[in-house]
N, C-alpha and C positions, 0 to 999 in steps of 0.2 A: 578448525575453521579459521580462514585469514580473520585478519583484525579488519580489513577496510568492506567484508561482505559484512562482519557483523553491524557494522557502524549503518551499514546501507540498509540493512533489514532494520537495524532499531529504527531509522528517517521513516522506513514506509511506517510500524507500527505507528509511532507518535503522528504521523500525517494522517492516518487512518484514525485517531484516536480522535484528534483535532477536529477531523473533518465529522464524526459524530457527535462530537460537543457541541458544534455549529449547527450540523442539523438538529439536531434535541433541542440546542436556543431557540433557532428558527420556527420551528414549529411547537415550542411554549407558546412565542409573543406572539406568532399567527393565531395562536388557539387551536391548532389542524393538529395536533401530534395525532402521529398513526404508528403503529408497531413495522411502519415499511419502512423506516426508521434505523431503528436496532438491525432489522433482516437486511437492508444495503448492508452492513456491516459487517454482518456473518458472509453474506454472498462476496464478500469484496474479497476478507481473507481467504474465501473457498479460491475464487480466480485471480487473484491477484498475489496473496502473500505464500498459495500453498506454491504453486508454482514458481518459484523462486528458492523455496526450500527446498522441494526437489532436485534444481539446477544446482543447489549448494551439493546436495547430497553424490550429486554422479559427479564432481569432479575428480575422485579419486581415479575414475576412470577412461577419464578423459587421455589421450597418449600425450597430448603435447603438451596438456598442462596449463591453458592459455583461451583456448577454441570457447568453452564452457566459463569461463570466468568473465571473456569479453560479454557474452550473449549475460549472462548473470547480472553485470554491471549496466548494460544497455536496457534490459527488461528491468530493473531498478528503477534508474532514471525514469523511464518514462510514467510507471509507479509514478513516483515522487511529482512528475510535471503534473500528473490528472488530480491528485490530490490537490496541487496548491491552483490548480482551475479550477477544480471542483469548491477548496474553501472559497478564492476569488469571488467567485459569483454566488456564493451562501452569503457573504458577508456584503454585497454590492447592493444584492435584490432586497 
């Protein structure tokens, strides 16, 4: 595995780890905690972190070497942007 997909999967985990700390705060001091909670967290990594592993996984098969790394790094990123909107407005409201 390249060094800069690893670095990019650790951003999304600690962003998704982050962004369930803040929900778990948030809904202590509301009083609301609900188990939909924890389960955003599980459904995040199902559509967010699994597929990303995947795109790490097929680039051995990629011909150019490149095609599959771009999309990896782009599907990342925006990862990364919904997380820190999502802490954003955890932290705002």
């Amino acid at each position: 595995m390249l060094t800069g997909t690893l670095y990019m999967l650790w951003a999304v985990f600690g962003l998704l780890i982050l962004d369930l700390l803040f929900g778990i705060f948030k809904s202590l001091v509301t009083k609301s905690f609900s188990p939909n909670v924890i389960l955003g967290a599980v459904k995040d990594v199902l559509f967010f972190v699994y597929p990303l592993v995947f795109v790490i996984n097929m680039l051995s098969i990629d011909p150019t070497g490149w095609i599959l790394l771009i999309f990896y790094y782009v599907g990342s990123i925006g990862v990364i942007l919904h997380y820190l909107v999502s802490i954003k407005n955890k932290w705002s409201a």
